[in-house]
C-alpha positions in Angstrom: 0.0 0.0 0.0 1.0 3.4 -1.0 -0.5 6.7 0.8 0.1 9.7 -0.9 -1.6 13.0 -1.8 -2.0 15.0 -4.9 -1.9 18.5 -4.9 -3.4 20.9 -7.5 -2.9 24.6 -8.2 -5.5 25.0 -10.7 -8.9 25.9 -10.3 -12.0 23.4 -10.2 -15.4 24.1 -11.5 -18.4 21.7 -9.5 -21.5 20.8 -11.2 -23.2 23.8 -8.9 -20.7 26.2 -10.2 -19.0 26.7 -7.3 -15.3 26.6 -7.9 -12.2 25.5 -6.0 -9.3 27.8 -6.6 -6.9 24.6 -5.6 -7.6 21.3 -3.8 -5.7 18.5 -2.8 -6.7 14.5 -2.3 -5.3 11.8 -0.3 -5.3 9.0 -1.7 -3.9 5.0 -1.6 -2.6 2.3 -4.0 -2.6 -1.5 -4.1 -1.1 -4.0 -6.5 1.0 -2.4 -9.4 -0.1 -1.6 -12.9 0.1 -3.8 -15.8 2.0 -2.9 -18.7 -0.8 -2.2 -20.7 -2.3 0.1 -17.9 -6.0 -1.4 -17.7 -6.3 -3.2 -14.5 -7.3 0.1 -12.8 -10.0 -0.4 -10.3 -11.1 3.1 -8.4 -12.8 3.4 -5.4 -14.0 5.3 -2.9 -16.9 6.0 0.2 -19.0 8.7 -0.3 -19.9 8.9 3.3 -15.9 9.4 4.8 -13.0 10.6 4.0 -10.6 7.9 4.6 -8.8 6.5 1.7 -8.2 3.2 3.2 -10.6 0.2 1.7 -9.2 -2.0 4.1 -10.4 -0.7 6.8 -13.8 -0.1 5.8 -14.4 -2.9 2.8 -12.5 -5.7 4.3 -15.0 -8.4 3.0 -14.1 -7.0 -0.3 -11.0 -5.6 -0.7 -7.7 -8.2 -0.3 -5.8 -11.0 -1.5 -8.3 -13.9 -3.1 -11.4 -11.2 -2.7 -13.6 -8.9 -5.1 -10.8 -6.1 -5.2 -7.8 -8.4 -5.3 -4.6 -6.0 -5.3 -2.8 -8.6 -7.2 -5.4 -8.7 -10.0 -6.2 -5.2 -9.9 -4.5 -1.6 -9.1 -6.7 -0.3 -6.5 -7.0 3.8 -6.4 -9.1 5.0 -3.8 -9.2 8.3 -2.7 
C-alpha cells in the first residue's frame, strides 16, 4: 500500500458552479499496474473521508477477494 496526496494549483469548476481555486486529495494504491495500464479499479466512500478500503471494505477488498490487489490496481481516494 502506497499513501500519498496529490496536490493541484488550478482551479475546479463543480457541477453547482462553485469553484475551488486549488484542492488536494489523499489517496492509496494497491497491487501495481500492468503494462498495458488497464487493470485500474477506483474506489471510494461517499460517506468518509478515509482513503483506506481495508479498513472499511474488508470483506471486499484483499488477497483472493472482489478487489484483489494482485489482479487489480486499486486507487481509492
Amino acid at each position: 500500500m502506497t499513501n500519498r496526496i496529490f496536490y493541484s494549483g488550478k482551479p475546479l469548476t463543480l457541477e453547482s458552479g462553485y469553484v475551488l481555486p486549488e484542492y488536494h486529495l489523499a489517496y492509496s494504491t494497491y497491487g501495481k499496474l500492468n503494462e498495458a495500464k488497464d487493470n485500474v479499479a477506483w474506489i471510494f466512500h461517499a460517506l468518509t473521508a478515509n482513503s483506506e478500503p481495508l479498513e472499511w471494505w474488508p470483506g471486499l477488498v484483499g488477497k483472493g477477494k472482489l478487489f484483489d490487489p494482485e489482479k487489480y490496481f486499486i486507487v481509492c481516494v
